[in-house]
N, C-alpha and C positions, 0 to 999 in steps of 0.2 A: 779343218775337217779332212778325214781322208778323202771322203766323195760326197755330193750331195745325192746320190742317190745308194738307199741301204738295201740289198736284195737278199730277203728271207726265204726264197725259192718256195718249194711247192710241201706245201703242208696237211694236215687233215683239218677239216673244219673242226671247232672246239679246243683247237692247241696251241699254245703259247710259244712263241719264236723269239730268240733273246742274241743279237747279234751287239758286240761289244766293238764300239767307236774310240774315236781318237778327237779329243779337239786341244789345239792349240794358239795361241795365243803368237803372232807371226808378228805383231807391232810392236813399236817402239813405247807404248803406254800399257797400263793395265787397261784388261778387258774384262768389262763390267757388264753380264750376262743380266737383264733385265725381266725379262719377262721369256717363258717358255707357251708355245698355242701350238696344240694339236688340232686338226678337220675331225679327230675320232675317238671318243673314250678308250679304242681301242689299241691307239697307238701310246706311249708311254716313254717319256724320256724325264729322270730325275737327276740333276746335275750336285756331287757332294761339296760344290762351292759355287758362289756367284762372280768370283772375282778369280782372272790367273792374271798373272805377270808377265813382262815380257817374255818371251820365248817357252814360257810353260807351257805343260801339256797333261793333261787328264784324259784317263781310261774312263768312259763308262758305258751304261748298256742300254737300245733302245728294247723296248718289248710290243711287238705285236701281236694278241688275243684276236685268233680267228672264228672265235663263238657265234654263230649263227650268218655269218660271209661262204661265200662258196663262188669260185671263178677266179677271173683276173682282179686285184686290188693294187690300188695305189694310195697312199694316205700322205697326207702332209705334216711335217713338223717343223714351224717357225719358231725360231733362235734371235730376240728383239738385243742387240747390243750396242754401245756406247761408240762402236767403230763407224769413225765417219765417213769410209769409202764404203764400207758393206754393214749398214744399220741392222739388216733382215738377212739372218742365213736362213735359205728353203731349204730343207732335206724331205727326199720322198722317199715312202717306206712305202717296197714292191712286194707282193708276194702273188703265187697264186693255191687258191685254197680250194680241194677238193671233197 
């Protein structure tokens, strides 16, 4: 991951924020992406494969819908995978929405 924390900065409530991530695959085995849990319908991460290879790396985008939120927000998104030092990657998706 580039960071585990994603910051969508300040937005209008009702609007959709679409920031495009990095994850890669740092081990010496394939990483076997298991399960994806958001804290928020409104947070959204959809991966175009469950498996990269050593040293691989895919682009893709988280999206957070600020529809009916207003202030400071934090939302969680757990990344469940087969890596035995880091099983659970946390990413928190910041924004705040006025």
């Amino acid at each position: 991951m580039d960071s585990s924390t994603i910051q969508m900065g300040t937005i209008n409530s009702g609007s959709v924020r679409k920031k495009l991530i990095t994850i890669k695959n740092t081990g010496k085995s394939n990483l076997k992406i298991r399960k994806i849990e958001t804290d928020c319908s409104c947070t959204m991460l959809k991966l175009p494969t469950n498996e990269l290879l050593p040293e691989e790396s895919l682009k893709t985008t988280v999206k957070y819908d600020s529809l009916f939120k207003k202030g400071k927000q934090s939302k969680l998104i757990k990344i469940y995978t087969n890596d035995p030092s880091n099983p659970i990657k946390v990413l928190y998706v910041k924004a705040f929405v006025k």
